[in-house]
C-alpha positions as CSV (number, residue, x, y, z in Angstrom):
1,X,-88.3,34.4,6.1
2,X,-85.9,35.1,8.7
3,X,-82.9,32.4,8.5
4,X,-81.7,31.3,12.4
5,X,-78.2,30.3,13.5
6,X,-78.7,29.4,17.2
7,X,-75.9,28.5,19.6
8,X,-76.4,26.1,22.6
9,X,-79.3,24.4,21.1
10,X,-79.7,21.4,23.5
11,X,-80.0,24.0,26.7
12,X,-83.2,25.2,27.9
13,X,-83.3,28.9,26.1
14,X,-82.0,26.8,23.3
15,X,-85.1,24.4,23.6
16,X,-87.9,27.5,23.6
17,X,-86.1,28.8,21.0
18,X,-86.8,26.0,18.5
19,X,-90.1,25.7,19.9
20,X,-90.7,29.6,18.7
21,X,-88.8,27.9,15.6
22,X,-91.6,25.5,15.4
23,X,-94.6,27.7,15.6
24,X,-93.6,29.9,13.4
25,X,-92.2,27.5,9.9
26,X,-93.3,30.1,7.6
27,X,-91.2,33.0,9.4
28,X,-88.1,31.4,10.4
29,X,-85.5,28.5,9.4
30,X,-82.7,27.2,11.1
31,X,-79.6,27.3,9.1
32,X,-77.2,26.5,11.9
33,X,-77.0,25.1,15.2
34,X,-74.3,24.4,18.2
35,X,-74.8,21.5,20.8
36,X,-72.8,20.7,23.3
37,X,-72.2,16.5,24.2
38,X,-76.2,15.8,24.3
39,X,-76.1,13.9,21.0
40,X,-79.3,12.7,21.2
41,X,-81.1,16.1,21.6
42,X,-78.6,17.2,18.6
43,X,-79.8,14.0,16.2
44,X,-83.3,14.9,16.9
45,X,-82.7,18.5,15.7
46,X,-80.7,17.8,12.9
47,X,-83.9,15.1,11.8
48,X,-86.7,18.0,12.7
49,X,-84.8,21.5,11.4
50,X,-82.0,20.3,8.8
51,X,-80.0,22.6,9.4
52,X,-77.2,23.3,7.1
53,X,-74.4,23.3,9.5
54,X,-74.1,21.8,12.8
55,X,-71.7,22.0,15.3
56,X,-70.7,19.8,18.6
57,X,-68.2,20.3,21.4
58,X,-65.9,16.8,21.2
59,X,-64.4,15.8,17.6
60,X,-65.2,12.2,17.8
61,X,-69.5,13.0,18.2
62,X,-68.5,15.1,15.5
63,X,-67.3,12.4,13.4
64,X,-70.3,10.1,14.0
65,X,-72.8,12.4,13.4
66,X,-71.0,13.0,9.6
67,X,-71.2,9.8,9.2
68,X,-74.8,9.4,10.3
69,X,-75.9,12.8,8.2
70,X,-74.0,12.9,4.7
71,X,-75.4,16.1,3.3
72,X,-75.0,18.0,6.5
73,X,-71.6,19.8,7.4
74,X,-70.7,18.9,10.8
75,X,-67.8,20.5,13.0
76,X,-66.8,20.7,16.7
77,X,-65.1,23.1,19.4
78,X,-64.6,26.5,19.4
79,X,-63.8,26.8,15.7
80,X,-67.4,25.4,15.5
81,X,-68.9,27.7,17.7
82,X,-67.7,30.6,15.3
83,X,-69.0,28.7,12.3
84,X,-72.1,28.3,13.6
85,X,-72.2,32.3,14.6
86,X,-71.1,33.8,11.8
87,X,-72.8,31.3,9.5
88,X,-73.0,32.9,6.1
89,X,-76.9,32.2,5.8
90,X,-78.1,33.2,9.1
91,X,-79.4,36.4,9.6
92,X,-79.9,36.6,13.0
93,X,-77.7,34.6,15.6
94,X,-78.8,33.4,18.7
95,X,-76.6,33.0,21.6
96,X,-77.9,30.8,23.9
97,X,-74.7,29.5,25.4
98,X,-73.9,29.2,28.9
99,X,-71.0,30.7,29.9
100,X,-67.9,32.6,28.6
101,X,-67.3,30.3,25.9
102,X,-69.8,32.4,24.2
103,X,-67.6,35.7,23.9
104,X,-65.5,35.5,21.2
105,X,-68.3,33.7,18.4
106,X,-70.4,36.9,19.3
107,X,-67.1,39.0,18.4
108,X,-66.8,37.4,15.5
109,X,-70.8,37.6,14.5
110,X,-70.4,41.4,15.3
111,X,-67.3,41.5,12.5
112,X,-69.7,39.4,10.0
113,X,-72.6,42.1,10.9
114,X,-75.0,39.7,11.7
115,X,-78.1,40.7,14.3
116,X,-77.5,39.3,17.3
117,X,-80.3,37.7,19.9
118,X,-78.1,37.7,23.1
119,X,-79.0,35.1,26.5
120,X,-75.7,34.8,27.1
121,X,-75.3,37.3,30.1
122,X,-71.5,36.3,30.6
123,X,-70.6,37.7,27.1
124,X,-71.2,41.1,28.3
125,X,-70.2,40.8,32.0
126,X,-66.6,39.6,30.7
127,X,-66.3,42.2,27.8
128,X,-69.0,44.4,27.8
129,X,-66.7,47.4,26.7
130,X,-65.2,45.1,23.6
131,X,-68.5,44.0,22.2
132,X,-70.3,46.9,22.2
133,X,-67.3,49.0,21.3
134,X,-67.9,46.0,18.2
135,X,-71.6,46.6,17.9
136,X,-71.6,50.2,17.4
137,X,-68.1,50.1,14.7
138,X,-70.5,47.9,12.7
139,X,-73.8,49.0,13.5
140,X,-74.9,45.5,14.4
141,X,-78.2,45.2,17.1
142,X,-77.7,43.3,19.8
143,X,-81.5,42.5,20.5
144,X,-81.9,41.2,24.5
145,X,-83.4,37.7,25.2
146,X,-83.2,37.3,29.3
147,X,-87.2,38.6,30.2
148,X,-85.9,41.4,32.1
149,X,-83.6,43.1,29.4
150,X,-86.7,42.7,26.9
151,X,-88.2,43.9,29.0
152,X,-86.7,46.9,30.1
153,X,-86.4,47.0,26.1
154,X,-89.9,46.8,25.1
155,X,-90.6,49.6,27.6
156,X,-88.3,52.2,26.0
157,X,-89.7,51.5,22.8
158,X,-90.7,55.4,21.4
159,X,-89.2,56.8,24.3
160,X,-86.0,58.9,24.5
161,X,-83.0,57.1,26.6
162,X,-82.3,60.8,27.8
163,X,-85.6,60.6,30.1
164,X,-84.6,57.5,31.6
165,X,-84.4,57.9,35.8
166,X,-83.6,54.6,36.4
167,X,-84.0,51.0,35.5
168,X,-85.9,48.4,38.0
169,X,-84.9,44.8,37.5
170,X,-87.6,41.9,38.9
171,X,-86.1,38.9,41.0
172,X,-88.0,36.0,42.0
173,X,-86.2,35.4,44.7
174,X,-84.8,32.1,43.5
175,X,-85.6,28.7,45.3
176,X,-84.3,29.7,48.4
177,X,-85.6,33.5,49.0
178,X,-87.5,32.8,52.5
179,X,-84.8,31.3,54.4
180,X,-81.9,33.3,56.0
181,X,-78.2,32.6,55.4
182,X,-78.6,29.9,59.0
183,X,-81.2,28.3,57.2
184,X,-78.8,27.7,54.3
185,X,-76.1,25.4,56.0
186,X,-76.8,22.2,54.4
187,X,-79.1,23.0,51.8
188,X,-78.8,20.2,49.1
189,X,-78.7,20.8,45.2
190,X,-82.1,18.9,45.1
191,X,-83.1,21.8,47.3
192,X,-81.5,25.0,45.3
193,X,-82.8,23.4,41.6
194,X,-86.6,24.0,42.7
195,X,-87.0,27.1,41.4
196,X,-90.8,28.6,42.7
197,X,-91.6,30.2,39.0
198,X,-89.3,29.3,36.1
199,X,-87.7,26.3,34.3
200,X,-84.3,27.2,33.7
201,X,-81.3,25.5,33.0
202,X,-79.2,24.3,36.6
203,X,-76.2,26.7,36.3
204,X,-79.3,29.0,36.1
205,X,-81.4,28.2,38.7
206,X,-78.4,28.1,41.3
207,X,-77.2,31.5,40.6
208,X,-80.6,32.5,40.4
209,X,-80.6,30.9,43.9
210,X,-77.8,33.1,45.0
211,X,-79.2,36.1,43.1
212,X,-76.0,36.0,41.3
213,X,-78.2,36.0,38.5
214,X,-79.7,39.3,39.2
215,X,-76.0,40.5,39.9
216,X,-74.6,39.6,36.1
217,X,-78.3,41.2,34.6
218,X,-77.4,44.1,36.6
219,X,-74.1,44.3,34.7
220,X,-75.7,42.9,31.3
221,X,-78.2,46.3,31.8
222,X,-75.3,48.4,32.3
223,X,-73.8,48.0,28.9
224,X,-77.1,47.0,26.8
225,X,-78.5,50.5,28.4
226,X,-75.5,52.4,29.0
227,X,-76.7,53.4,32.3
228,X,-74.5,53.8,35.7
229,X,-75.1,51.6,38.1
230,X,-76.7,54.2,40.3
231,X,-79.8,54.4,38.1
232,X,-80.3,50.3,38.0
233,X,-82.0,49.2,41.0
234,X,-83.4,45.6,41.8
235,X,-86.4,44.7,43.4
236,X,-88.3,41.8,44.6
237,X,-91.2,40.5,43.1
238,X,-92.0,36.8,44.1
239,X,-94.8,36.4,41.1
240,X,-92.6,37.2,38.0
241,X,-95.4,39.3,36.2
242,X,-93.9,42.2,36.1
243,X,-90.7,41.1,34.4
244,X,-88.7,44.7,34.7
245,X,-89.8,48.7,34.8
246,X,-88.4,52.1,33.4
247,X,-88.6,54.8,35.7
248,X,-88.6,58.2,33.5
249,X,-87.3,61.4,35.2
250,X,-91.4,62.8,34.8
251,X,-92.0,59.9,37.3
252,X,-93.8,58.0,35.1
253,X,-93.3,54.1,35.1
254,X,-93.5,52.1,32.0
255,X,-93.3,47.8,32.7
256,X,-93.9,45.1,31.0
257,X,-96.2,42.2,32.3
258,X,-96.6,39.1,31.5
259,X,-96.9,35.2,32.6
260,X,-93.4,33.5,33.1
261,X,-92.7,31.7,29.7
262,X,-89.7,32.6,27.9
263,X,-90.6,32.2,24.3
264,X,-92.3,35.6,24.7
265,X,-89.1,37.3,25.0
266,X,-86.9,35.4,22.7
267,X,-90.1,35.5,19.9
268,X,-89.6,39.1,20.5
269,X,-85.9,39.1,19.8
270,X,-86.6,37.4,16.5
271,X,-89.2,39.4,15.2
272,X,-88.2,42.7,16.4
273,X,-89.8,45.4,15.6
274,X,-92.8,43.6,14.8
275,X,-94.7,41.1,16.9
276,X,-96.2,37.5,16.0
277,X,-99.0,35.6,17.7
278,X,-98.0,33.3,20.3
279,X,-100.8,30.5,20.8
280,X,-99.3,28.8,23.2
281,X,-98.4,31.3,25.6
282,X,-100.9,31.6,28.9
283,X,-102.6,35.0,29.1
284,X,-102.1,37.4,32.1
285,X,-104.9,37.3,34.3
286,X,-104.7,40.1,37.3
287,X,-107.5,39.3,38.8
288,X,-106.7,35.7,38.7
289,X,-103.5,36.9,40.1
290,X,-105.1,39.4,42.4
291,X,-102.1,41.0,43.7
292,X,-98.4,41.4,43.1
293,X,-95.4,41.8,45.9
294,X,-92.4,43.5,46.0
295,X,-89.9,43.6,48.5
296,X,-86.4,45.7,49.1
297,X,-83.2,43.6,48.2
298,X,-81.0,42.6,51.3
299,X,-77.5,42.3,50.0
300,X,-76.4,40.9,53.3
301,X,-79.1,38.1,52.7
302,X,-78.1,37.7,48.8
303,X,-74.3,38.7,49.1
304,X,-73.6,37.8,45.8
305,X,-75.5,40.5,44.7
306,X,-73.5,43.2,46.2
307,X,-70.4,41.4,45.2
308,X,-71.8,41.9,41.3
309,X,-72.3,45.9,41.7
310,X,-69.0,46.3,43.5
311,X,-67.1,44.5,40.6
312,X,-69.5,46.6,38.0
313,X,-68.5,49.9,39.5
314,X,-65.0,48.4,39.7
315,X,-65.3,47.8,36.1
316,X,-61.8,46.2,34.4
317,X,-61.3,42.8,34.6
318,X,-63.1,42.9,37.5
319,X,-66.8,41.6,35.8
320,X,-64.5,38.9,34.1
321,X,-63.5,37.6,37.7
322,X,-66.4,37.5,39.5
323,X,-68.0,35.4,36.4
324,X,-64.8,32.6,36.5
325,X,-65.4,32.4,39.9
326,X,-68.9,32.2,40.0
327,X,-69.3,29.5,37.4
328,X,-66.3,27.8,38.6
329,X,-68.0,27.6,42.3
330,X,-71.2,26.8,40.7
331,X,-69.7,23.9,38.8
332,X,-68.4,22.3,42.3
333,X,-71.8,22.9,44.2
334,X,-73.5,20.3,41.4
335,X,-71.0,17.6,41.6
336,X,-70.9,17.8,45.9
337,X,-67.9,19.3,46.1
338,X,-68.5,22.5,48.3
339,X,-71.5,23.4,50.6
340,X,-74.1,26.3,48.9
341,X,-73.1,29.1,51.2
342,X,-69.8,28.3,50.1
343,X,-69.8,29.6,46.4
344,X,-70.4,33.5,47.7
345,X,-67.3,32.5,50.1
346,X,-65.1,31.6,46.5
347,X,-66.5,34.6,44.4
348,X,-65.6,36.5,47.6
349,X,-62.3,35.2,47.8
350,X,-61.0,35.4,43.9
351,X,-62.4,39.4,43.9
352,X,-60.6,40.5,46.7
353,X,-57.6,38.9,45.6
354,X,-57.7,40.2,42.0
355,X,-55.8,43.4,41.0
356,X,-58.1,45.2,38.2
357,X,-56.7,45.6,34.7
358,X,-58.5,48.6,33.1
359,X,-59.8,47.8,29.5
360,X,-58.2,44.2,29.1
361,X,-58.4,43.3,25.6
362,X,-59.5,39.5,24.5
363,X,-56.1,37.7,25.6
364,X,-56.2,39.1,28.3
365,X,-59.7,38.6,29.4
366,X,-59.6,35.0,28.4
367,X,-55.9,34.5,30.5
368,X,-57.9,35.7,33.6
369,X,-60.9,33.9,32.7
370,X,-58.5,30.6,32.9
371,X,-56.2,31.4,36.0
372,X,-59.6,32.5,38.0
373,X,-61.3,29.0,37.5
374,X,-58.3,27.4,38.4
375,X,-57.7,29.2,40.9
376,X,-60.8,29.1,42.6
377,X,-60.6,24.9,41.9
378,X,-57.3,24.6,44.0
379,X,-58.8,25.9,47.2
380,X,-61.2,23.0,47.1
């Protein structure tokens, strides 16, 4: 039995994950879990898994919940967050926080050795050169969760990374991907969270709107393959069957296909290098399907995509920018704050203002990390 410490529990990766949890009673146990304020999601967990050791973002929910759950050991913030990732009974962590907050507990699970699932793109994109500088001085596995990073994964199973051509990453498209950048003015946040093929949390679905998703998988690919940028394409793919390729230098394509359901991936992750039945999952039917699309990706269209490889070739503290600003931009679009076409306009903005810093160590990744969201606040 495989013991699970899983971070951002309450969130929709989070959510499949203890459904995989579920299935599977005899495999796996939850040891630890991190929520964020949904204390209602978190009591229900805490009822259904037990879980050793919980953790919550604001000290007071903390307190009730101690109160509420005697033989349970309850903590809060970021000093949580690391409990909860290097949790001494865990085997395998799973980071399925959103955001940069999730950076320095993977660090940290990396110095306690532990085998790390990884959804948390913005780990890598903001210090992808410290945690896998980490992984390999402690041999830990950083095993990838997002569908397209297992799935580049699963494809290079047996295969030698020297014969590797170039990477192809899938994008849906996101909610908006048949209208031009006119048809965008006044698009509401109704609009962008109608995402055609996946249920995703709504930081998610907008960037996947702006394919500033694709952009930060791009970089996520770069250091989880350590592969230049000019050998990771994108492509898109409106049905999200095929959920990435590997293009081998004999021209020979190897993908992985599937219907869109993300257990398959993180179930992956946590049984790695075996696999485990999924009942639940739908099975691919291609001639239900009858044909697949692909399409060339317009980075004049989908600028935020272009503005991700720029600050990937870049490199620096350039990744670490172009996330702040993203998820700072992001964060105004859902409360009403700016128009959609106006977060590439702020991730524009806060890269061509920044001056890279070559191999910024954690202080000063997290320094930038702060003065870019604020930054990119004070021109709304």
């Amino acid at each position: 039995m495989k013991s699970i410490s899983l971070m951002g529990a309450t969130g929709s990766i989070g959510i499949q994950t203890l459904d995989v949890i579920r299935q599977h009673p005899e495999e796996f146990l939850l040891s630890a879990v991190s929520a964020g304020r949904n204390m209602e999601k978190t009591r229900d967990i805490i009822r259904e898994f037990r879980p050793s050791l919980v953790s919550v973002q604001l000290k007071e929910d903390a307190e009730k919940l101690r109160s509420e759950f005697g033989d349970i050991t309850v903590l809060h913030g970021e000093d949580g967050l690391i409990e909860t990732a290097c949790f001494h009974e865990a085997d395998v962590l799973v980071n399925a926080v959103l955001g940069s907050v999730g950076l320095h507990p993977t660090l940290k699970a990396i110095e306690a050795g532990k085998t790390i699932a990884i959804a948390n793109k913005e780990t890598l994109v903001t210090a992808g050169h410290l945690v896998m500088e980490a992984a390999r001085k402690k041999g830990v596995q950083l095993l990838p969760v997002d569908s397209e990073h297992s799935a580049i994964f699963q494809a290079l199973q047996g295969e030698n990374p020297k014969n590797i051509e170039k990477l192809i990453i899938t994008a849906s498209g996101g909610s908006f991907r048949d209208k031009s950048r006119d048809e965008l003015v006044g698009v509401t946040v109704d609009d962008a969270l109608n995402h055609p093929n996946w249920s995703m949390g709504a930081k998610i679905t907008i960037d996947s709107a702006t394919m500033m998703n694709k952009g930060l998988e791009v970089i996520e690919a770069h250091w989880l393959f350590d592969l230049p940028y000019d050998q990771i394409g994108v492509v898109l793919h409106r049905e999200s069957i095929i959920h990435s390729m590997v293009q081998f230098h004999d021209s020979s394509v190897m993908a992985q296909l599937g219907t869109p359901d993300m257990r398959v991936p993180i179930q992956y992750a946590l049984t790695y290098p075996d696999r485990m039945p999924h009942p639940k999952g739908k099975r691919l039917d291609l001639v239900e399907i009858g044909k697949l699309h692909f399409e060339e990706m317009d980075t004049d269209r989908f600028k935020c995509l272009g503005f991700a490889y720029a600050a990937g070739r870049e490199g620096g503290s350039m990744p670490t920018v172009l996330n702040a600003a993203n998820e700072a931009a992001v964060a105004l679009f859902l409360k009403g704050a700016i128009s959609f076409l106006q977060i590439d306009d702020l991730v524009e903005r806060a890269l061509n203002g920044h001056v890279t810093i070559q191999r910024p160590d954690l202080g000063t990744i997290h320094e930038i990390d702060r003065n870019t969201r604020k930054l990119v606040d004070s021109w709304v």
